[in-house]
N, C-alpha and C positions, 0 to 999 in steps of 0.2 A: 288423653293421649298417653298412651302406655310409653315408659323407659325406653324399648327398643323404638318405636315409631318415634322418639325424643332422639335417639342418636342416631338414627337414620336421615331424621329431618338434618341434623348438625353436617354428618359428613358429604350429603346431598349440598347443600349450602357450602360449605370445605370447596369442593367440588368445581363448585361453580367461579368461586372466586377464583381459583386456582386455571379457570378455561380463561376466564376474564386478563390474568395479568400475564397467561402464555402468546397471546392474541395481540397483547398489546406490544411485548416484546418482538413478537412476530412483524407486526408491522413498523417496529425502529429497525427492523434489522436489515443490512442489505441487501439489494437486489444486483441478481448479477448483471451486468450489460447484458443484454441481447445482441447488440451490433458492437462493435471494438473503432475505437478511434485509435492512433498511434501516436505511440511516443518516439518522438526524432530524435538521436543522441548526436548533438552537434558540436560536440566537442567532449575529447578523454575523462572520465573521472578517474580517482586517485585515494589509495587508502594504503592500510597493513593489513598483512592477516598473522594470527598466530598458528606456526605450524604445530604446535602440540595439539589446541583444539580444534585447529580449524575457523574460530571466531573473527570474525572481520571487521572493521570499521573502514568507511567511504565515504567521499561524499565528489559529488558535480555541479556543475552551473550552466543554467542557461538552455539543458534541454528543452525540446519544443513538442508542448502537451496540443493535439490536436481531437477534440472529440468526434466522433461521429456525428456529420452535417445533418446526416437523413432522420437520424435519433435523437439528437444530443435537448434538451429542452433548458440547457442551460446550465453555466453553473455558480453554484452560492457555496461556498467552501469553510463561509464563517456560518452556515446554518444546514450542514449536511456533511454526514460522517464521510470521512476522507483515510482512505487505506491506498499502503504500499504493498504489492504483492513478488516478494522475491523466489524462485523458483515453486517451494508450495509452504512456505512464509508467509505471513501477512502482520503488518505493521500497523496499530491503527489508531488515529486521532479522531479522539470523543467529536462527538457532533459539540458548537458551539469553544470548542479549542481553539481554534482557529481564529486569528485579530484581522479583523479587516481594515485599510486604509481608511479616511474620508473621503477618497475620492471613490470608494466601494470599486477599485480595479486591480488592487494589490490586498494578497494573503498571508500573513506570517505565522507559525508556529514555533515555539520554542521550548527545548526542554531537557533536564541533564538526568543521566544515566548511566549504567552500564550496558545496558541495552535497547534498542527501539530509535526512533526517528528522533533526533538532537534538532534537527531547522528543516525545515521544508516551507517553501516560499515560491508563491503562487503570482505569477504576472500575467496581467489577461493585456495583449496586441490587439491594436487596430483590425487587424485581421481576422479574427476571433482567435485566434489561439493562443495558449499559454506558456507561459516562459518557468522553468520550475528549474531551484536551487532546494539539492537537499543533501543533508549529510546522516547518517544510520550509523549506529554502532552495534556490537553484537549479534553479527548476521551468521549466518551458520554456510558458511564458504567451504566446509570439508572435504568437497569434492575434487577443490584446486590440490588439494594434500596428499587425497590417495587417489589419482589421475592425473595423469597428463594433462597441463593445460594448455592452450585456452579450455574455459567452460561455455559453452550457450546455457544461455538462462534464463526460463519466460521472466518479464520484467514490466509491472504496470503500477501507473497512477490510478487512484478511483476516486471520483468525489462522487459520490450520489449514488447515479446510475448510467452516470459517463466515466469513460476510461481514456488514458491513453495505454497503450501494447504495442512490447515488439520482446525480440531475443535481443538479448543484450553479452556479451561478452566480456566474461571476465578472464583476466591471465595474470601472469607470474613472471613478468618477463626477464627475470634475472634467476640463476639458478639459485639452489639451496646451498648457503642458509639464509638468504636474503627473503625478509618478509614484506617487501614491496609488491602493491596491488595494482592491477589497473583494470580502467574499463573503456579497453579502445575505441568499441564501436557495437553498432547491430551486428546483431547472425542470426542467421534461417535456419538452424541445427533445431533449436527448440523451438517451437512458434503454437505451443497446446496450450490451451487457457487451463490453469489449475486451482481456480478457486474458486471456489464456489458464495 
C-alpha cells in the first residue's frame, strides 16, 4: 500500500467516525412537536427587569402544562431533555437533570446562576396534566424597554416531544423608573412556534 493509498485509507476512516458521532448527536437531539399541547397561565407570575439591559428574572407557580392527548406518548422529565422556549430563547435542562420523586409523579430541578432556569418543578394531576413552578434568570426582555408594553411572547414547556404553548404576556405595569415585571396572563398577539 503506497503513502497516499495510507492516508487516504486514515481520512476515509476520519470520515466515517466523524458521520458515526454526528448521527448519534442527531438522534439526542430534540425533536420538535408536531401537534402542541398548551400551557394554561392560571395565575400572574412576578419578577424585575433591568432597564439598561433589558435582562430579566421571573418566576410563577402552578401553571397548567397540558400535552397533546392525540400525540403526547407520555412524559419522563427525569430521562428526557426538557426546554424553556422564551420568545426565540431556549433554556435547557441536560437529559437525566432532572430528580424525580419515589412516587415517579413529581420533577424538580435546581440550579444557581446568572442566567438560565434556577427551579422548574414538574407535578403530574390525576387528570394527566401537569402542574409546573419555574423561576429563570437572565432572560432577554429588551423588548419591554424599547416598546411599549404589554409584550406577547410565544412561551413553551418541552419535555421530550410534548409541549405545553401559548403567548404569554409580559408588562411593566408601573411607569419608568420602576423595574417591576409581570406576567398577567395569555395573549393571541404571538401564537408562532419559533423553535426549532
Amino acid at each position: 500500500m503506497s503513502k497516499l493509498d495510507r492516508v487516504m485509507s486514515r481520512i476515509v476512516a476520519g470520515l466515517g467516525l466523524a458521520i458515526v458521532v454526528l448521527a448519534a448527536q442527531m438522534a439526542d437531539a430534540q425533536i420538535p412537536p408536531t401537534a402542541h399541547g398548551d400551557l394554561i397561565v392560571s395565575r400572574a407570575g412576578r419578577g424585575r427587569i433591568d432597564l439598561n439591559t433589558g435582562q430579566a428574572s421571573f418566576s410563577f407557580k402552578n401553571w397548567e402544562f397540558r400535552p397533546d392527548a392525540a400525540t403526547s406518548d407520555g412524559l419522563d422529565p427525569a430521562n428526557e431533555l426538557v426546554t424553556v422556549g422564551i420568545a426565540e430563547e431556549r433554556f435547557l435542562i441536560p437529559v437525566g437533570s432532572m430528580k424525580a420523586s419515589k412516587s415517579g409523579k413529581r420533577w424538580i430541578y435546581r440550579s444557581k446562576g446568572s442566567r438560565g432556569i434556577e427551579l422548574l418543578k414538574l407535578a403530574a394531576t390525576p387528570g394527566g396534566t401537569y402542574k409546573v413552578t419555574l423561576k429563570l434568570a437572565g432572560v432577554d426582555l429588551s423588548a419591554l424597554v424599547i416598546t411599549d408594553p404589554p409584550v406577547c411572547l410565544s412561551f413553551a414547556v418541552i419535555v421530550g416531544d410534548d409541549d405545553g404553548f401559548t403567548g404569554v404576556s409580559f408588562d411593566r405595569p408601573k411607569p419608568f423608573p420602576s423595574k417591576k415585571l409581570t406576567l398577567p396572563g395569555f395573549c393571541t398577539d404571538n401564537s408562532e412556534w419559533p423553535w426549532l
